[in-house]
N, CA, C and O atoms as a GROMACS GRO file, in nm:
protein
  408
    1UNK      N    1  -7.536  -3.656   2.193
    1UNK     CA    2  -7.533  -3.513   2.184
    1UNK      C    3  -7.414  -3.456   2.264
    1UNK      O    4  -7.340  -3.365   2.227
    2UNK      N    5  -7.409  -3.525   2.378
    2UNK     CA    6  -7.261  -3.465   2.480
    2UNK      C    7  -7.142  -3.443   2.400
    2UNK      O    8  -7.066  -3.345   2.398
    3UNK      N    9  -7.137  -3.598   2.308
    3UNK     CA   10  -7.013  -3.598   2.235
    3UNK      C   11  -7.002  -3.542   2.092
    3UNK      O   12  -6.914  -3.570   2.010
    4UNK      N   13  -7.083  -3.478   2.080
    4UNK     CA   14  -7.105  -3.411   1.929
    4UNK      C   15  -7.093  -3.258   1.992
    4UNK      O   16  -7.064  -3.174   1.908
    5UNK      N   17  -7.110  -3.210   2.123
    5UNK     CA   18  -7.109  -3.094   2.180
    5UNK      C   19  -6.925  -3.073   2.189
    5UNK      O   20  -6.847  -2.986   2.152
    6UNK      N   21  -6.912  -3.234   2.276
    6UNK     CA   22  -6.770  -3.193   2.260
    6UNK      C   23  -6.614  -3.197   2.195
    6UNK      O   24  -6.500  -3.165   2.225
    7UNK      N   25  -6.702  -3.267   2.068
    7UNK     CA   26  -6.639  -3.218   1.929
    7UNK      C   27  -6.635  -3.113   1.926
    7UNK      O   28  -6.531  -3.051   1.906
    8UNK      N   29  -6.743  -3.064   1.944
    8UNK     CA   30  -6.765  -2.922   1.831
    8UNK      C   31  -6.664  -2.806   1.957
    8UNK      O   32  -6.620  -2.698   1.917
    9UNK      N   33  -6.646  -2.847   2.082
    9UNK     CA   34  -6.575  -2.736   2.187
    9UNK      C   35  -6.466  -2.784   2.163
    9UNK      O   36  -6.396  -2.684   2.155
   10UNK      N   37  -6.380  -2.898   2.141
   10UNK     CA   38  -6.256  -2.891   2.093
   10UNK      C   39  -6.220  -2.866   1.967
   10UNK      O   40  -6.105  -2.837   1.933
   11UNK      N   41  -6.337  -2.877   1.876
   11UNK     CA   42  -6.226  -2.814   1.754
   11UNK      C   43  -6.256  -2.722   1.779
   11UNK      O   44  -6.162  -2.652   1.740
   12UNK      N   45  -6.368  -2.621   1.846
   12UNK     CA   46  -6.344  -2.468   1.820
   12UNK      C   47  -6.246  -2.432   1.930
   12UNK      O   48  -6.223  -2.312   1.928
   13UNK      N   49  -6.181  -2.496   2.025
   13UNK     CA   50  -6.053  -2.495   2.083
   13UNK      C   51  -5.968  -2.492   2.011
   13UNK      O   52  -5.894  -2.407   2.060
   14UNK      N   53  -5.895  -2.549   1.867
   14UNK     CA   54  -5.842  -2.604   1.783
   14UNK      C   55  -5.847  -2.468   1.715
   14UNK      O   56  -5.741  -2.406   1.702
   15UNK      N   57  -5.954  -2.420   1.674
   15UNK     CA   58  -5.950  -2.297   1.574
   15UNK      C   59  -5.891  -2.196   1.646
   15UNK      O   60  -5.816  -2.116   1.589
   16UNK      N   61  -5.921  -2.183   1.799
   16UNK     CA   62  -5.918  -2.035   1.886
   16UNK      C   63  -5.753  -2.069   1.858
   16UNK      O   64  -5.688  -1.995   1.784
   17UNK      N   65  -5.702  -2.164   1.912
   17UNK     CA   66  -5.551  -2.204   1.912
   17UNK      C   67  -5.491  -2.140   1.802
   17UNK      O   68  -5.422  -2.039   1.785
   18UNK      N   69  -5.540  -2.236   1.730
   18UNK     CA   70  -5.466  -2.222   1.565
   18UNK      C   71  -5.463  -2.048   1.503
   18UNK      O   72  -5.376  -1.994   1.434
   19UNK      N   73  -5.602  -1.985   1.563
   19UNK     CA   74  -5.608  -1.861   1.507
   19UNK      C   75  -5.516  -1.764   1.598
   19UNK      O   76  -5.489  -1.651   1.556
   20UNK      N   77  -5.462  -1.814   1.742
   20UNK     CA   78  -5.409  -1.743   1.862
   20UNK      C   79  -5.242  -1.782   1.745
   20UNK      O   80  -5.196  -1.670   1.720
   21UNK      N   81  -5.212  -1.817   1.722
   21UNK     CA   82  -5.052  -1.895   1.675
   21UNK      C   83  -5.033  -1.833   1.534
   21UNK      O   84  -4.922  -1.801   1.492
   22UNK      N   85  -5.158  -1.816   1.458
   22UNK     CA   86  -5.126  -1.751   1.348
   22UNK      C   87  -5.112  -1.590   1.354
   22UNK      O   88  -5.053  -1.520   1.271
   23UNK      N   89  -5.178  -1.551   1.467
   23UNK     CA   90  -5.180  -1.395   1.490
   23UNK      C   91  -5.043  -1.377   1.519
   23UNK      O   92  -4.973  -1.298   1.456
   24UNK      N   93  -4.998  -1.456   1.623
   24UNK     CA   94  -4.871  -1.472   1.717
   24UNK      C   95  -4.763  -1.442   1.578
   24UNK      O   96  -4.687  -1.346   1.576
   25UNK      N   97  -4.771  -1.521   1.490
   25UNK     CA   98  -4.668  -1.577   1.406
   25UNK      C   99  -4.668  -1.457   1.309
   25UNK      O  100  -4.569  -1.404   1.260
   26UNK      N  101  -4.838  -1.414   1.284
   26UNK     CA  102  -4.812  -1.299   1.183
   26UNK      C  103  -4.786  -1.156   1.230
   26UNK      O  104  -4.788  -1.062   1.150
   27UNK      N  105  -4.764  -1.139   1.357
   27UNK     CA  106  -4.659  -1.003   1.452
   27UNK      C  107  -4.521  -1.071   1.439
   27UNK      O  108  -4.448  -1.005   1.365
   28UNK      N  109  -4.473  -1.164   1.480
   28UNK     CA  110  -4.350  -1.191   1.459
   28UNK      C  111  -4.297  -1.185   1.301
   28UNK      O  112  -4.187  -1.132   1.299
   29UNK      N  113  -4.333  -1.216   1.197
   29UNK     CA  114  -4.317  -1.198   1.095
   29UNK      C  115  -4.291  -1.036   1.074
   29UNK      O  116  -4.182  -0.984   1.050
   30UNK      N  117  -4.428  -0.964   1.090
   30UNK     CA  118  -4.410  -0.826   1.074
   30UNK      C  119  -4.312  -0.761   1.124
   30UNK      O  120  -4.242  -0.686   1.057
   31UNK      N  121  -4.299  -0.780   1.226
   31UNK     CA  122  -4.149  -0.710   1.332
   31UNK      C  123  -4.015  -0.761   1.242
   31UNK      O  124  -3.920  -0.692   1.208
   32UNK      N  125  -4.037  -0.909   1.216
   32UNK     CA  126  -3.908  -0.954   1.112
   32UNK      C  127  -3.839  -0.832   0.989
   32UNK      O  128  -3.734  -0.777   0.959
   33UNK      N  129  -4.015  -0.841   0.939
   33UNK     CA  130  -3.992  -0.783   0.826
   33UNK      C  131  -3.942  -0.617   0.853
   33UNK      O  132  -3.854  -0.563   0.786
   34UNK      N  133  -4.012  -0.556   0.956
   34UNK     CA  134  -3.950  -0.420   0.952
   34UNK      C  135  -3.854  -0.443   1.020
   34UNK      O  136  -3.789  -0.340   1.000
   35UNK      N  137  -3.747  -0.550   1.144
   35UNK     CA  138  -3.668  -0.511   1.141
   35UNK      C  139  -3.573  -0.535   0.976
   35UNK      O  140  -3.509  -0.439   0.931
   36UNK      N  141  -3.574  -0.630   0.924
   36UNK     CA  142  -3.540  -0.630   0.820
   36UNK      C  143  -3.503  -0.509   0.718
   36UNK      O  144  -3.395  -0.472   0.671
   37UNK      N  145  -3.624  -0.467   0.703
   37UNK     CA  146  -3.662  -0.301   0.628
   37UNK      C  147  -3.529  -0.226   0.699
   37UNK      O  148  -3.444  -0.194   0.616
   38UNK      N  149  -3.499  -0.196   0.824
   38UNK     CA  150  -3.467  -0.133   0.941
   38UNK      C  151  -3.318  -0.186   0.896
   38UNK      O  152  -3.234  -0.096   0.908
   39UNK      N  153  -3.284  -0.265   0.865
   39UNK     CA  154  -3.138  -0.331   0.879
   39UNK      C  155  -3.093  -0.255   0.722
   39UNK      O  156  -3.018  -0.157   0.718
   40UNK      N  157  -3.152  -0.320   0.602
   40UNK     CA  158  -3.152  -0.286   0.466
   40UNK      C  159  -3.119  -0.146   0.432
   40UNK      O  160  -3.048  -0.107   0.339
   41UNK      N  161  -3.190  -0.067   0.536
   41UNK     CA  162  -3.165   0.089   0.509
   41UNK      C  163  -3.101   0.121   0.553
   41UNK      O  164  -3.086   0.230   0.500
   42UNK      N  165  -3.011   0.110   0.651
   42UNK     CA  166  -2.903   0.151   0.755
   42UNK      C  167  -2.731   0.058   0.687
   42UNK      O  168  -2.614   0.092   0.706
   43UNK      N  169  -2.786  -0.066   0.608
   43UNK     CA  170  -2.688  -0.117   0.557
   43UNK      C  171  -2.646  -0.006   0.427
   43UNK      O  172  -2.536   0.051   0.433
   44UNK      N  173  -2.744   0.021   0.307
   44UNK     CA  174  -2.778   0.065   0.190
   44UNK      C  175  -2.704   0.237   0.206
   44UNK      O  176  -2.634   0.291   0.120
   45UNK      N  177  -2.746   0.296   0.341
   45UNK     CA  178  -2.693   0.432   0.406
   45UNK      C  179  -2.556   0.410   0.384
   45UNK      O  180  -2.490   0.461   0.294
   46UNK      N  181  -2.510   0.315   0.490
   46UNK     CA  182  -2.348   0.305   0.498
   46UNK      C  183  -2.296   0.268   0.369
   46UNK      O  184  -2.235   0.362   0.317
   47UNK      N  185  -2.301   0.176   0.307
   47UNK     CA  186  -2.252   0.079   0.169
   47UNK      C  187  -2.206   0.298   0.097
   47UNK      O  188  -2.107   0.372   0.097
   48UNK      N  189  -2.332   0.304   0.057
   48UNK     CA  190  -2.324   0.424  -0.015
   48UNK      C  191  -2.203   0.547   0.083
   48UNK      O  192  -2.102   0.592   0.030
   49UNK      N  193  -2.232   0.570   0.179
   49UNK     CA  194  -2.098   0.641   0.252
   49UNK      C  195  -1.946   0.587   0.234
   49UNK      O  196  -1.835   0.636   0.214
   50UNK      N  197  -1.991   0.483   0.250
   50UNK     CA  198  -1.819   0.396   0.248
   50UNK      C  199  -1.792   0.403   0.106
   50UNK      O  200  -1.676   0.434   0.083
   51UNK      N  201  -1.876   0.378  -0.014
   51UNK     CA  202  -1.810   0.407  -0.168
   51UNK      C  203  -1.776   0.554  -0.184
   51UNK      O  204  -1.682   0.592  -0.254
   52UNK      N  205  -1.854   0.633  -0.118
   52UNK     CA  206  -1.836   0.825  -0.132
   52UNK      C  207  -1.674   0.805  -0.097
   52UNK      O  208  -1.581   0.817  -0.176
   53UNK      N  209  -1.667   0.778   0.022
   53UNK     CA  210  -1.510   0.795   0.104
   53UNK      C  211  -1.417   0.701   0.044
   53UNK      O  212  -1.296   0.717   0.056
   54UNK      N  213  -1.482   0.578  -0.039
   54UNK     CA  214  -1.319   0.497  -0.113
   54UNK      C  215  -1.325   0.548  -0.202
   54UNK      O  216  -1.211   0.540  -0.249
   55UNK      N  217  -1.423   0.635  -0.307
   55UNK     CA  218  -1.384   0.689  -0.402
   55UNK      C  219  -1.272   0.818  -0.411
   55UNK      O  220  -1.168   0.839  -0.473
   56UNK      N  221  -1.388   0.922  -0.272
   56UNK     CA  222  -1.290   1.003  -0.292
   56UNK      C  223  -1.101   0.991  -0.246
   56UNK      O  224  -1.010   1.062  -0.289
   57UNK      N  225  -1.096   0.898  -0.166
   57UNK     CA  226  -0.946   0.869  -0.142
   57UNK      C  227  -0.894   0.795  -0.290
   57UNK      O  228  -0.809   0.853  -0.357
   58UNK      N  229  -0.918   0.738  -0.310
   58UNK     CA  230  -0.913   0.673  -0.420
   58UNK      C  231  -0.853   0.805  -0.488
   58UNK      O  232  -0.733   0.831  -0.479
   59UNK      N  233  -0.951   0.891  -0.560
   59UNK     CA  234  -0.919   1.037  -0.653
   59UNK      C  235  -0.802   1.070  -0.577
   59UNK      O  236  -0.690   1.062  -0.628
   60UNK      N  237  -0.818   1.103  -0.470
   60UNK     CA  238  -0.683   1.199  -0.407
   60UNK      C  239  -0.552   1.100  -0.411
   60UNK      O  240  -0.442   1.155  -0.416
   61UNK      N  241  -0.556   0.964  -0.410
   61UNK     CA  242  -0.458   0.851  -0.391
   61UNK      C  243  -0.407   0.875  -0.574
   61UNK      O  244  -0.297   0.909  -0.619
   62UNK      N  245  -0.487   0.854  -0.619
   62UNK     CA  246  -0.461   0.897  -0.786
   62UNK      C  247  -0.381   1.036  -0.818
   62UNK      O  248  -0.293   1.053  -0.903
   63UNK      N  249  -0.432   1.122  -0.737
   63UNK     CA  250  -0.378   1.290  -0.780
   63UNK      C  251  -0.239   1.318  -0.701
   63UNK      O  252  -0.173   1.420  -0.716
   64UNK      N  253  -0.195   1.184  -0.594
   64UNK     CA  254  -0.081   1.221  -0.521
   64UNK      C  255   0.025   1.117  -0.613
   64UNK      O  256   0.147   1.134  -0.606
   65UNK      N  257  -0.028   1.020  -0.688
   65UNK     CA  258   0.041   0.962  -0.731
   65UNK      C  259   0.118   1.036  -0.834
   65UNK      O  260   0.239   1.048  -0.852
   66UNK      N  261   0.003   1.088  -0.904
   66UNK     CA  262   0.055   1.181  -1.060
   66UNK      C  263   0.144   1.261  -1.029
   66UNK      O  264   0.245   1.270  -1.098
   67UNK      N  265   0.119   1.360  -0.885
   67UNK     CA  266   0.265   1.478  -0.877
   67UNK      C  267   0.350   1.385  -0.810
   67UNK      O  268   0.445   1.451  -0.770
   68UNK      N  269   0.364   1.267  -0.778
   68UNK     CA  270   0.483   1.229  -0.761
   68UNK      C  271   0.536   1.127  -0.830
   68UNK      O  272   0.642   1.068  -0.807
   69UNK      N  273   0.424   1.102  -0.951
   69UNK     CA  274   0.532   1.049  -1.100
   69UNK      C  275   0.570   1.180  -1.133
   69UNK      O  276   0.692   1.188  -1.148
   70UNK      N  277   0.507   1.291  -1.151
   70UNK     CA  278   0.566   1.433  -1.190
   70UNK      C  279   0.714   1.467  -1.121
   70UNK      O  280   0.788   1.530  -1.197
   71UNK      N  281   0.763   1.438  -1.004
   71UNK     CA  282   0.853   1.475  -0.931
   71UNK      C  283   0.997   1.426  -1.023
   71UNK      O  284   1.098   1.464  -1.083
   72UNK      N  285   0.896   1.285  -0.970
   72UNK     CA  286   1.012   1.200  -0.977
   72UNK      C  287   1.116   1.222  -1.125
   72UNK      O  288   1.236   1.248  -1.133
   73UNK      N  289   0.987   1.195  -1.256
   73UNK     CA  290   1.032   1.265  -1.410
   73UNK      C  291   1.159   1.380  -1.372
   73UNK      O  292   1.280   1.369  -1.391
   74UNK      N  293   1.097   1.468  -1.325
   74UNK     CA  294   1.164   1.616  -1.301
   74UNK      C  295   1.329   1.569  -1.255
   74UNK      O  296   1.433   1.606  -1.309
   75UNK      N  297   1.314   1.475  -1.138
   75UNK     CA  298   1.468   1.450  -1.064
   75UNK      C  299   1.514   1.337  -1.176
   75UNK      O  300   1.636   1.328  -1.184
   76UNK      N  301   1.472   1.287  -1.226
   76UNK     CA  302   1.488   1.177  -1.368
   76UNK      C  303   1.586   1.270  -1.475
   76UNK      O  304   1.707   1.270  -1.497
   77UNK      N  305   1.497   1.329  -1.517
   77UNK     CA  306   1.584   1.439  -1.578
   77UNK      C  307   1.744   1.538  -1.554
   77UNK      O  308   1.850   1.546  -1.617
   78UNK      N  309   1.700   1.586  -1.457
   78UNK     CA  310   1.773   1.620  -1.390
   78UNK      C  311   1.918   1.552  -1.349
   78UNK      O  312   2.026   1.608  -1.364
   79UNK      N  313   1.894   1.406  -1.290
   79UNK     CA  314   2.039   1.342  -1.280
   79UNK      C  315   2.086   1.286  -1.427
   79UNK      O  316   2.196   1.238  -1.455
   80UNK      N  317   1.965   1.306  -1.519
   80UNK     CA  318   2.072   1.231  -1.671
   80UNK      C  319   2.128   1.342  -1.712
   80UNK      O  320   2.246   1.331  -1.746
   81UNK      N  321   2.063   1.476  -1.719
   81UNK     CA  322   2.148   1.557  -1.767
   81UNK      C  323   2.299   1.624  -1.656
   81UNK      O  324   2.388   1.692  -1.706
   82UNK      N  325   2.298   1.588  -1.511
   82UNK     CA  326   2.395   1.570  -1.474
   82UNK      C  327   2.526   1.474  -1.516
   82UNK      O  328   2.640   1.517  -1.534
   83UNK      N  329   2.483   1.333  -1.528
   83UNK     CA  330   2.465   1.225  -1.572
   83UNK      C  331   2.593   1.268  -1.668
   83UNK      O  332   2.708   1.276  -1.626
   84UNK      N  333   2.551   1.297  -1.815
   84UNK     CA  334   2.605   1.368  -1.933
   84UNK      C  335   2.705   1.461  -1.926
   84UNK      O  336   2.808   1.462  -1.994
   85UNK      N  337   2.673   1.533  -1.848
   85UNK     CA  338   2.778   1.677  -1.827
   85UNK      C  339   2.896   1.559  -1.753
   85UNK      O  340   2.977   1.508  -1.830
   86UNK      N  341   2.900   1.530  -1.645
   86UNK     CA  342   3.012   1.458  -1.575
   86UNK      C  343   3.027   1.373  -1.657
   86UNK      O  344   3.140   1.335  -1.628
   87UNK      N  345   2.981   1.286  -1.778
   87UNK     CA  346   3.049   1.196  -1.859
   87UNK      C  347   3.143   1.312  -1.966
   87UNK      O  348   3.253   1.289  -2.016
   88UNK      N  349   3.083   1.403  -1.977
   88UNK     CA  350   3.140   1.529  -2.107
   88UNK      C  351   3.298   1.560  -2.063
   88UNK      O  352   3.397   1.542  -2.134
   89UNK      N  353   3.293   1.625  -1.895
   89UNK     CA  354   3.380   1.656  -1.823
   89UNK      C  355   3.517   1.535  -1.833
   89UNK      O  356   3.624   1.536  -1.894
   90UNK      N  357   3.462   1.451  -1.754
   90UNK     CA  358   3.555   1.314  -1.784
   90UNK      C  359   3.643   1.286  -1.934
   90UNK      O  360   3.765   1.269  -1.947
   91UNK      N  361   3.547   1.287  -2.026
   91UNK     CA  362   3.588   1.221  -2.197
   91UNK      C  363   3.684   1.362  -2.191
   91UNK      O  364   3.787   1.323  -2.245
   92UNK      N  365   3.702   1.488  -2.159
   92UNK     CA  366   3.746   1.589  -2.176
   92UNK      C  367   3.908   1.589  -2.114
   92UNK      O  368   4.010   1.603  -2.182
   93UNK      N  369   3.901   1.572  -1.979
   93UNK     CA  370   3.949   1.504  -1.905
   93UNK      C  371   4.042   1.438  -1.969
   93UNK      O  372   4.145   1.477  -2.023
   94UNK      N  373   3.967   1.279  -1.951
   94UNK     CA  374   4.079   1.190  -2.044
   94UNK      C  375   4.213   1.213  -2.168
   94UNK      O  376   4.331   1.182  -2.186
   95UNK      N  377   4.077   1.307  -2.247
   95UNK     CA  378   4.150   1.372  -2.383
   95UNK      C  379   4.264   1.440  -2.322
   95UNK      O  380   4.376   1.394  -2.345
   96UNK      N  381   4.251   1.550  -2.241
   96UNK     CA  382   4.346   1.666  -2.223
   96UNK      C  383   4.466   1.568  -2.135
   96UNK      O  384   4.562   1.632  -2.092
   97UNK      N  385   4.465   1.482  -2.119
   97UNK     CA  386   4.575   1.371  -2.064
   97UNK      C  387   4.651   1.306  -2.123
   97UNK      O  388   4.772   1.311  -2.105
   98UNK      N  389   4.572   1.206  -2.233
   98UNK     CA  390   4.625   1.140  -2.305
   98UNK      C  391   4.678   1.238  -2.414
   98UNK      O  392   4.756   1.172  -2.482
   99UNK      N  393   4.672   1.353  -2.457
   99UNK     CA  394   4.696   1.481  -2.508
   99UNK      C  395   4.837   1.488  -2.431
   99UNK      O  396   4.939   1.485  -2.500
  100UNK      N  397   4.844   1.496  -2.315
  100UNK     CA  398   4.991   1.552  -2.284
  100UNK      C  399   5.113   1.475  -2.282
  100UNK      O  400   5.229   1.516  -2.270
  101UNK      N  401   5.049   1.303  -2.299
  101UNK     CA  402   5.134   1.220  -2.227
  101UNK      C  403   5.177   1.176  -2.398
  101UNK      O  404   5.249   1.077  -2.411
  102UNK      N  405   5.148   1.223  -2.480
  102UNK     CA  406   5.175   1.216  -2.599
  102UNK      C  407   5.254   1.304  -2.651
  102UNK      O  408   5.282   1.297  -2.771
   0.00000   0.00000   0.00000
């Protein structure tokens, strides 16, 4: 009977244990999990801020580009039709030379 008594006090040692380690384990889990939760939402916050702010630079990086392909066109223009006139001037030039030396 002693030793059937003290079976029965070590395994219910065994259970108190086992049930002390699973409690233990299932708070540590929980805390895991909300810090987890806790991390996910604070990541998910930022992710979404940081696309707001590369987008909108992005748009404005796009809208500074366009007026200064716009510029540039404009001064594009601008030196061919300079460009032309000083070739016009020149061929004119030439003519009114080879004109005299003739």
């Amino acid at each position: 009977m002693k030793q059937h008594s003290a079976t029965v006090e070590t395994s219910n040692k065994a259970v108190a244990d086992s049930a002390e380690v699973c409690m233990s384990t299932t708070e540590k889990v929980d805390k895991l999990i909300g810090d987890t939760n806790s991390f996910m939402e604070n990541f998910q916050t930022t992710y979404n801020s940081n696309t707001t702010s590369a987008n909108e630079a992005l748009k404005s990086l796009g809208s500074l580009f366009k007026t200064e392909k716009a510029k540039l066109q404009e001064i594009h223009t601008g030196l061919k039709t300079d460009h032309e006139s000083f070739q016009a001037t020149i061929s004119s030039q030439l003519s009114q030379l080879k004109d005299e030396l003739v």
